[in-house]
C-alpha positions in Angstrom: 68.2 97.7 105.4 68.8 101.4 103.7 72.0 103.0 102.5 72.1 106.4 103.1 74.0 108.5 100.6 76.3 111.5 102.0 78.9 113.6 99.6 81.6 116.1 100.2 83.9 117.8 97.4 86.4 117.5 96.6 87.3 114.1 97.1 90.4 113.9 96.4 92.7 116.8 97.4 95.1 118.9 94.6 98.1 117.1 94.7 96.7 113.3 94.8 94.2 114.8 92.0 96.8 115.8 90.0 98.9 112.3 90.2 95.6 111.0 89.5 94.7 113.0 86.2 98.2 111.9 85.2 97.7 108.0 85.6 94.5 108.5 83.3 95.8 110.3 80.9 98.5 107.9 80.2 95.8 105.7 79.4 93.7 108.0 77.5 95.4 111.4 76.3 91.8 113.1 75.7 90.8 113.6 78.9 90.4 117.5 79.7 89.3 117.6 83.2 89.1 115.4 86.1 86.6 116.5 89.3 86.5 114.2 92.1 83.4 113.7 95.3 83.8 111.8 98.0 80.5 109.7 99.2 79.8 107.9 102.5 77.7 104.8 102.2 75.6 104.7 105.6 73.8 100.9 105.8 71.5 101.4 108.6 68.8 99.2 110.2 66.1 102.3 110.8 65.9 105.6 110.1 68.3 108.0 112.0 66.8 110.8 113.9 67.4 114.2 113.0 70.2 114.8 115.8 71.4 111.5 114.7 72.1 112.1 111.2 73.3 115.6 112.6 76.3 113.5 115.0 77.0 111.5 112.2 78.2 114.4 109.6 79.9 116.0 112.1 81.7 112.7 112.9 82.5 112.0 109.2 83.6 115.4 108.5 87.6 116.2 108.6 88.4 119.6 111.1 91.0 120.7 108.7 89.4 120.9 105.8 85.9 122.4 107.0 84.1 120.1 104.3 80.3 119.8 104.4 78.2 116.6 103.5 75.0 117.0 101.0 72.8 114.3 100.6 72.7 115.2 97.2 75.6 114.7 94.2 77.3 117.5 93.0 78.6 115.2 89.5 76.1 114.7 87.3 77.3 112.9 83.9 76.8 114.8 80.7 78.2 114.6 77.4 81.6 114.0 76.5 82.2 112.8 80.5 82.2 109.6 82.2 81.0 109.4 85.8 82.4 106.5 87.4 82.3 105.1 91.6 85.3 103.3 92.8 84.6 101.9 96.4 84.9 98.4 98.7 83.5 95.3 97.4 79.7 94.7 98.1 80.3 91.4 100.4 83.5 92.4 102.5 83.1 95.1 105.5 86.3 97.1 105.2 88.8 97.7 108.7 87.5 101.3 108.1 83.6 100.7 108.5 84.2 97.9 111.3 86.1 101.0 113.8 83.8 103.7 112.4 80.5 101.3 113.3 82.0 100.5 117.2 82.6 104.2 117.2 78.8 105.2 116.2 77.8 102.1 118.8 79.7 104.3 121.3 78.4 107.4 121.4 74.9 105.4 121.0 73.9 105.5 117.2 73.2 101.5 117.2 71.6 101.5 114.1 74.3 102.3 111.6 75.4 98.7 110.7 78.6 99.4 107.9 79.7 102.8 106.7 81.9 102.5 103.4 83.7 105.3 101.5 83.5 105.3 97.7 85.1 108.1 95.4 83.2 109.2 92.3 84.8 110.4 89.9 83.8 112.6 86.9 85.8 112.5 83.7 85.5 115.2 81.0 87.2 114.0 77.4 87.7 116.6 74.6 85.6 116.8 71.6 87.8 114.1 69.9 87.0 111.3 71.6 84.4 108.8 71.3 82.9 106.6 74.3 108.1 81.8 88.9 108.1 78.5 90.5 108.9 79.1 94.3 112.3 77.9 95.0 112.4 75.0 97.7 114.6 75.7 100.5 115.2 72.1 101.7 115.2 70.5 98.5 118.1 68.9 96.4 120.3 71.9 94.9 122.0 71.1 91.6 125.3 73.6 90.0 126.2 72.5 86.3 124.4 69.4 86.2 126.1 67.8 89.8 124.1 67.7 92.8 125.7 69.7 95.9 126.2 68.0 99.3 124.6 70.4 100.9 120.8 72.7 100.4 120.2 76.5 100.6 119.4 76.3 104.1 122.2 73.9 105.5 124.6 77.1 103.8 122.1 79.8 105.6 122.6 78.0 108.8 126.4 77.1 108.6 127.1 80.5 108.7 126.3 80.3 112.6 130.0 78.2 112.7 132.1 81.5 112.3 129.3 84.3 113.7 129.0 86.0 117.1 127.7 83.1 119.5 125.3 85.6 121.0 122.2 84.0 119.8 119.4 83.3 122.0 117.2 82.2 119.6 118.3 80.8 116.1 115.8 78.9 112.9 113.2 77.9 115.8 110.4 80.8 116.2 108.9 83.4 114.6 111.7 86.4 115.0 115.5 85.5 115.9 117.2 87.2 119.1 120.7 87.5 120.2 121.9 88.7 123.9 120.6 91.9 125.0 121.6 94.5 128.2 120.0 95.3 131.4 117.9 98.0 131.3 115.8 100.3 133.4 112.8 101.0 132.0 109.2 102.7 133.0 106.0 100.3 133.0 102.2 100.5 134.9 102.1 99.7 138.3 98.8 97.5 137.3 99.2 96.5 133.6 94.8 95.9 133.2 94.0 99.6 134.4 94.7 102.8 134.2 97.8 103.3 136.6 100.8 105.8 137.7 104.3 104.1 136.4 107.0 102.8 138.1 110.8 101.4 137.3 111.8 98.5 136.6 115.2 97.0 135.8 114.9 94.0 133.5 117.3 92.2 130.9 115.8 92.8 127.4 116.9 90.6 124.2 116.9 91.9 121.2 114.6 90.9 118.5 114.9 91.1 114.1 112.6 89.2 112.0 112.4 89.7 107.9 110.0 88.2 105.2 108.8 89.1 101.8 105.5 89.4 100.7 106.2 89.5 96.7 103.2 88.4 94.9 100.5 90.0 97.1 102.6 93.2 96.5 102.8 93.0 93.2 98.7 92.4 91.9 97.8 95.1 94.7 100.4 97.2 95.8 98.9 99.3 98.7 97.5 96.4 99.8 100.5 93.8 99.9 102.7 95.9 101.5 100.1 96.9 103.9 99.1 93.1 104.8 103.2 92.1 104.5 103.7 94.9 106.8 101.5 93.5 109.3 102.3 89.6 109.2 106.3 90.6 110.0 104.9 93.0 112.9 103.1 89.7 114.3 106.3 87.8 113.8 108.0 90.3 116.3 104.9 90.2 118.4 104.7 86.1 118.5 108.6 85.3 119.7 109.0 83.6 122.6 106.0 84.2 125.3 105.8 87.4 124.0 107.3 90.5 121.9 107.8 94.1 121.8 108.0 96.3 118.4 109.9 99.2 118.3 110.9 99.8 114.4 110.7 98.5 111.2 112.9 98.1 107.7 111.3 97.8 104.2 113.3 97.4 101.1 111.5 97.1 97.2 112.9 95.6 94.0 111.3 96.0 90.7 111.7 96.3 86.9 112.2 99.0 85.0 110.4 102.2 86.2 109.3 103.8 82.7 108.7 107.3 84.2 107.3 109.5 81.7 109.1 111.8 80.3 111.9 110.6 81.9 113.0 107.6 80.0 116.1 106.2 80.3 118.4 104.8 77.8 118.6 101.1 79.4 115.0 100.8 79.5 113.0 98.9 76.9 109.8 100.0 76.0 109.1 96.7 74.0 109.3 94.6 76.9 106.0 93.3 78.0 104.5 92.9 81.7 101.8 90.3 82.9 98.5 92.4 82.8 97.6 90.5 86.4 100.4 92.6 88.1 101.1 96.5 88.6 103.9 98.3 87.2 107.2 98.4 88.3 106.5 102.2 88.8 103.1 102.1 90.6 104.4 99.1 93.0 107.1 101.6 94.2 104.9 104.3 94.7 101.9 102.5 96.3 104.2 100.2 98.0 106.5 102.3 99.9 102.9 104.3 100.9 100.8 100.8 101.8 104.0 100.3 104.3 104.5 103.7 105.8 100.3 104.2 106.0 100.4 100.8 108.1 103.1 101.2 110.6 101.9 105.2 111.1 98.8 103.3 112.2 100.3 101.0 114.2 102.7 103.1 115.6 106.2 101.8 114.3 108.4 103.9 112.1 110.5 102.8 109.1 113.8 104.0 110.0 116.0 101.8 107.2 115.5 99.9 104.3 116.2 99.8 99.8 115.1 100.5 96.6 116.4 98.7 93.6 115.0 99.3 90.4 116.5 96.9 87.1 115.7 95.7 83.6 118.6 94.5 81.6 119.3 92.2 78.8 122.3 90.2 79.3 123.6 87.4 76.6 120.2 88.3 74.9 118.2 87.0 77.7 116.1 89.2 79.8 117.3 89.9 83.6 114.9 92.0 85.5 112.2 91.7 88.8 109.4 91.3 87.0 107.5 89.9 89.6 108.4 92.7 92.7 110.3 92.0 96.3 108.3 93.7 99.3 111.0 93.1 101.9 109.9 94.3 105.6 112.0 94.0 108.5 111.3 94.7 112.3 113.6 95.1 115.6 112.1 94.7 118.9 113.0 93.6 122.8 112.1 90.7 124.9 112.2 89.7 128.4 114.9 87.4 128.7 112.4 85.6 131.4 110.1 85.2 128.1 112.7 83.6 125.3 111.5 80.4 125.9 107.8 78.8 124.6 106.0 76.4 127.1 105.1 73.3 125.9 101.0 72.6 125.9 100.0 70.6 128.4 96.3 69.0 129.1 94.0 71.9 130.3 95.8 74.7 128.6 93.9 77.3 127.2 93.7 78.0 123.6 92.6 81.8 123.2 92.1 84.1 119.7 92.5 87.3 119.4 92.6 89.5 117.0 90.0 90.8 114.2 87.5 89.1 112.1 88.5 86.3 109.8 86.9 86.4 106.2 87.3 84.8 103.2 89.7 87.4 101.3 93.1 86.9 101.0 92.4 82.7 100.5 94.5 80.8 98.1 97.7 83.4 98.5 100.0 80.4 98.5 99.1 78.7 95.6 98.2 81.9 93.9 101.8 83.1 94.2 103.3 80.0 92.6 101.7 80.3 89.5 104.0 81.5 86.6 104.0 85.0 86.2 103.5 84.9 82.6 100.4 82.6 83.3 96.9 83.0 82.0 95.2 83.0 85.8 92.4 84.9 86.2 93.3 88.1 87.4 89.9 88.3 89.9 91.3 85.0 91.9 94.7 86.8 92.0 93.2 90.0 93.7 91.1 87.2 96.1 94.5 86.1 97.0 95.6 89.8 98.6 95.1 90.1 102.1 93.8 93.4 103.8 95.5 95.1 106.2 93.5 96.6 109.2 96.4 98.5 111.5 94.1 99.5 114.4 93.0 96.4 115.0 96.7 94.8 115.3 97.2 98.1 117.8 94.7 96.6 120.0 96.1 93.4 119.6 99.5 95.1 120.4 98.4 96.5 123.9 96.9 93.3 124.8 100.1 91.7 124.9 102.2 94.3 125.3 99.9 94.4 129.0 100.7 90.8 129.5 104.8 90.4 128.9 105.0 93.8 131.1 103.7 91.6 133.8 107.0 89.8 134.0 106.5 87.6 136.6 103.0 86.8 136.0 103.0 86.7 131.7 99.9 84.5 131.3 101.1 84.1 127.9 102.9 80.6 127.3 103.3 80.3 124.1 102.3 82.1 121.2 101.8 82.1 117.3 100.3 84.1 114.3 97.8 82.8 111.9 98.8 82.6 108.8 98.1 80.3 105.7 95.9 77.9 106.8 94.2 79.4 109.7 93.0 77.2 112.1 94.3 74.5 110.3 97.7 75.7 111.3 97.8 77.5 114.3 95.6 75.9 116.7 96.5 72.5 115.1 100.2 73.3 115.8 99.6 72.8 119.8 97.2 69.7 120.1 100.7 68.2 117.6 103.0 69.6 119.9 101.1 68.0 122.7 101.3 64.1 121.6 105.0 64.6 120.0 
């Protein structure tokens, strides 16, 4: 195998640079200057032909910004400067090499194996310087010392007793639904080929589904919200016999923000944070961007949603979300034909689909119970975040989104996410339902 090398300035463009410098310099005051170069790490199987490597910078290269690739580095460290390379881990292919690879295979370049972007970054310093437990749901619930007759989730489900009685589905699946209208709506004539559209008048459901996805969020911010983003969307996606998304909610609570220069008087700068988590003020930022970048990507706006920012001291005890919320919501439609799941029968097929499985984003259960003020090893937290890959659930999207527009012919009979677990859980969960 040989990595070819291929960089283009600047990396990073004026206003992302800037936010950039910032974040450094509130780590280190001396730095002067901060130039960025953006490199493309081809892995490739044999050496690429001159119209080859000719195809692949023009395919690398953004329109809009008329950037140029040079197979030599324009950073070079001297003195007084620091050059350092941020990119993708070594032994885990990226979403962003996997579609760029199929797109090379495409147009016929079948020797590029993995291309993975890294950003250099060249730091020039002045002459100064010198180089919580998760709360159980079902279990016994206690108020001053006396246990109550009834848990968390018998008073989340009582509340059905004096609610509209419109639910189809209620604390069964993965997303909830109430009664929805007839509509007329536009779908493919043939749902597996290219086709002219027709009408068709169908009852529709309405879907909402919420979760949280709190620790990932808070160790790796772009990241958490991103994969969080992504599990609700497959909630919508796995109701029933199928699911269709139409928009999203997201909603973030943190601690104190500790904006500089723009302290305020509540906030206490004393107050410590876990050195495994982000800060309150870089989980909103990278948060709010790790959801919006997914669902652009997807195709699924946020139209609604919260911020809450708080650190207080109350009765000299500190009140305030040090480890973060990620809330994500998501509305969709259902065929009413579709509300109900099949149960597996003998000969059944069991199919996956979806992207690569690797080993990132294991032990995210247990991980997340750990105390926040714990001494776990920040490396197995940062194993514990997932990484969202958008285009791929896309794909996945259309492939059911083909099959449920089939009404009368769904070959879909019952469906689930993978989660925690993996196979352990998913497939497992119809071979059970099968002898119960």
């Amino acid at each position: 195998m040989t990595v070819i090398h291929l960089y283009s300035c600047p990396g990073l463009q004026s206003g992302r640079l800037q936010r950039k410098k910032e974040d450094l310099m509130a780590l280190c005051p001396n730095i002067i200057e901060l130039v960025t170069e953006c490199c493309h790490n081809i892995e490739v199987t044999k050496e690429l032909t001159k119209n080859e490597l000719s195809i692949v910078h023009w395919l690398l290269s953004d329109p809009f910004l008329n950037e140029k690739h040079s197979d030599t580095s324009s950073l070079l460290e001297e003195p007084k400067s620091i050059l350092v390379e941020i990119g993708p881990r070594l032994n885990f292919s990226t979403a962003y090499s996997s579609n760029a690879v199929s797109i090379c295979k495409v147009i016929g370049i079948t020797s590029i194996t993995r291309i993975e972007i890294s950003m250099r970054y060249l730091i020039r310093f002045d002459s100064k310087f010198s180089i919580d437990k998760n709360l159980k749901f079902k279990g016994k619930l206690f108020l001053d010392d006396c246990e109550q007759c009834t848990s968390l989730i018998d008073m989340i489900i009582a509340t059905q007793k004096s609610s509209n009685s419109n639910n189809v589905i209620k604390f069964s699946d993965n997303s909830s639904a109430i009664e929805g209208f007839e509509i007329t709506r536009l779908i493919p004539e043939e749902v597996c080929q290219a086709s002219a559209f027709k009408r068709d008048t169908v009852k529709l459901n309405l879907i909402f589904t919420a979760e949280t996805h709190n620790f990932p969020t808070g160790v790796a911010p772009f990241s958490g919200a991103t994969t969080g983003t992504g599990g609700r969307i497959r909630d919508v996606e796995a109701v029933g016999r199928g699911g269709n998304c139409i928009a999203g909610t997201a909603g973030y609570s943190v601690g104190n923000l500790l904006i500089p220069g723009y302290e305020q008087p509540w906030e206490n700068t004393k107050y410590h944070y876990p050195d495994n988590l982000a800060t309150p003020l870089k989980i909103l930022i990278e948060a709010s961007d790790g959801a919006s970048d997914y669902g652009n990507k997807f195709g699924e706006p946020i139209i609604a949603g919260f911020t809450r920012a708080t650190g207080l001291e109350a009765s000299g005890e500190r009140v305030e979300w040090i480890k973060p919320i990620m809330f994500t919501g998501g509305v969709g439609t259902m065929d009413h034909r579709h509300t109900e799941k099949v149960r597996p029968a003998r000969g059944m097929k069991i199919i996956k689909i979806g992207g690569p499985v690797y080993r990132i984003g294991v032990g995210g259960g247990s991980a997340s119970s750990i105390e926040v003020q714990g001494d776990n090893e920040s490396d197995l937290d940062f194993n514990a975040v997932q990484r969202g890959d958008a285009e791929m659930e896309n794909k996945l999207n259309r492939v059911i989104r083909s099959c449920i527009e089939d009404s009368q012919s769904n070959p879909i009979l019952s469906i689930h996410d993978q989660g925690a677990g993996g196979n352990g859980i998913s497939i497992s969960f119809y071979s059970l339902s099968y002898y119960l």
